[in-house]
Structure formats: C-alpha cells, structure tokens
N, C-alpha and C positions, 0 to 999 in steps of 0.2 A: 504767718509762719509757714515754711515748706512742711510737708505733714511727709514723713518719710517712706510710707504707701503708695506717694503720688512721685518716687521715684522709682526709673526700674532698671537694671542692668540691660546692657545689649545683648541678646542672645545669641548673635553671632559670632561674637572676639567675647563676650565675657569681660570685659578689658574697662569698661567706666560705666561712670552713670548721666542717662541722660533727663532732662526735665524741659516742656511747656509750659509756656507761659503766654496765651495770645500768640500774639508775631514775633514772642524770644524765644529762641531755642538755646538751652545749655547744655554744655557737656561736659563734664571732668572726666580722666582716667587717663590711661597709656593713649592718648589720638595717634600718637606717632610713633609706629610697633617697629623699633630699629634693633637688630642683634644685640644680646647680652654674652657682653664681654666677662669670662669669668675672671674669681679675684687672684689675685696674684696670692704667693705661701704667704704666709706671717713675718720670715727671714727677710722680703723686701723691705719691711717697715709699715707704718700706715701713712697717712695724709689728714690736713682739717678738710672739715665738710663741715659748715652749716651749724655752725658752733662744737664742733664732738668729731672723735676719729673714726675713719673710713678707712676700708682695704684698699689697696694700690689695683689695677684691673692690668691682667696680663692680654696677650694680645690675639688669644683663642677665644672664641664664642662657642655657644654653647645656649642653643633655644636662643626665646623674644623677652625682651622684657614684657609684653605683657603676659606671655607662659611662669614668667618669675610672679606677675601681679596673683595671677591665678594660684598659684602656688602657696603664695603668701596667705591668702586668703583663706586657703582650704587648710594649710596648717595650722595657722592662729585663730582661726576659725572666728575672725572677725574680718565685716567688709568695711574696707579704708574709705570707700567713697559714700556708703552712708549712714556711717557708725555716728558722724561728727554732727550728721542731722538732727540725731535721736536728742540731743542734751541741752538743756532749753537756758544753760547760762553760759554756753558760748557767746562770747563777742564778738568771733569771726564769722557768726550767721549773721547780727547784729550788723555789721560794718556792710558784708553779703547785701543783706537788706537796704541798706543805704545804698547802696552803689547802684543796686538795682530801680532802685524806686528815684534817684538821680537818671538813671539812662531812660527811663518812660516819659517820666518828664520833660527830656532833652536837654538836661543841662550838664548829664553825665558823659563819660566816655566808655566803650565798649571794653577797652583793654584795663581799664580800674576796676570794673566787674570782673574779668576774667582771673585778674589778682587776686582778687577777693575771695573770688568761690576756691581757686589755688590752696589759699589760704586755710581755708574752712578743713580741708582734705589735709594737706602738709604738716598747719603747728601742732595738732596731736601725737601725730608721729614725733613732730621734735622734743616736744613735751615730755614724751612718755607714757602718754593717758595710756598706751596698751598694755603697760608692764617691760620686762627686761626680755633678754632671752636666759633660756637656760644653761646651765653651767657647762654644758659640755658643746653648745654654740659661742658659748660668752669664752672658752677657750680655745678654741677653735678660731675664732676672730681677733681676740685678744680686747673686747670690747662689748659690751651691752648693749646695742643700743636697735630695739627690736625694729622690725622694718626696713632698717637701712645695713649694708653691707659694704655696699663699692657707691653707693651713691645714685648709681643708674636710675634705680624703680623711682627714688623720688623725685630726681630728675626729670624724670619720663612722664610724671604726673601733670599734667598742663587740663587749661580750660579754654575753652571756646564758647562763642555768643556767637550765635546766628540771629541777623534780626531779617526775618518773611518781610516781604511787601504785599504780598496778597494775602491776606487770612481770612476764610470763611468763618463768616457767623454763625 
C-alpha cells in the first residue's frame, strides 16, 4: 500500500503530488497550468458536468487553475491529492494497485495507470467524501457540490507515469 508520507507535494507550483517507484515515476495534480476562466452570473443558467450542475465559464480569466488548486486547499483545508491515500477501503487505490502491478509486469498499459490514479483524486470529489459548501457558496452557485465550480480545477486534475530507463541501485 502507498503509505501517504512517501508522498510529497511539489514545492515549486504547489500544484500535485509526486511518487517513486524504481523506474515509475507518478504524478497527479494541475500538470497542465492553463488560465482560469471565471464563472459566468447564475442568470446564464448552469450546465451538466460529471453527473451534477456546474457554472457556465465567462470569457475573462482570472489566475491559474492551479492558484484555484491552492486555493481550494488552503480553504477546505483538505489536500485532494492525498487525502484519497489516507482511507484504506478505497477501491480506487485497490484498482490503482492493479494497474500498477499490471504495468511492472508488462502486461499493463501506461495510460490505464494514469486513469486509475485520476481516478483515486477525482471520485471523492464526485462523491462528496469532503462534505457540501456552505450556504452562502451553495447560493451563490445555486448548487453544492464542493470542489467543483465551472469544472475547470477537475478537469485540470490529470496523471502521468514516467517510466526511467536508467535507475540506479
């Protein structure tokens, strides 16, 4: 099992979490820091997202999605990318672990890992494991559904596998 010590944030961007593994390297969070689009009023309406409604995004920016990741984090005072670690009857570490110990083997593929560990970060947020927002975010959006906004930040959540070919012993 990942021990959640043996990951760390990057402390340059603040923005994911990285892990070794031998010749794997992983990485979940914002990889790819593209302008955040702010939401559109409420009057526009909203949109589905991902089973549940999202704000419509107007056509001004405003910061990085990962300055939203940071954001997020320091107000909910929970970290998304290794909260999901902590909880030892997740299935999504479970499946994580398959796909992993598939791609060592070689009979796995790189981009079903990357899903997977996606995965491990994302269905909480869908889920809800962090709770609601508060009444006066939840009116202000015209929805609950904490983490998510206009879609962006979960969006922006992505993984990567690097596999080394030289690893020192």
């Amino acid at each position: 099992m990942i021990k959640p010590e043996s990951i760390r944030l990057d402390g340059r961007f603040k923005k994911q979490a990285k892990v070794a593994f031998g010749k794997y390297q992983l990485d979940i969070g914002v990889l790819q820091n593209k302008p955040h689009k702010v939401a559109a009023s409420k009057g526009r309406g909203l949109r589905s997202f991902a089973g549940g409604p999202v704000r419509k995004t107007s056509r001004s920016t405003r910061g990085t999605i990962s300055e939203v990741s940071e954001r997020v984090r320091k107000n909910t005072g929970i970290n998304l990318y290794t909260r999901p670690f902590k909880s030892k009857k997740n299935r999504d570490i479970l499946n994580l672990i398959k796909r992993f110990m598939e791609l060592c083997t070689g009979r796995g593929q790189k981009k079903r890992l990357e899903n997977a560990m996606q995965a491990v970060v994302r269905n909480p947020i869908l889920r809800g494991d962090y709770g609601g927002n508060k009444a006066s975010t939840k009116k202000t959006k015209g929805f609950s559904r904490l983490m998510i906004d206009t879609g962006q930040l979960f969006k922006g959540i992505i993984a990567k596998v690097t596999v080394k070919n030289n690893v020192s012993k």
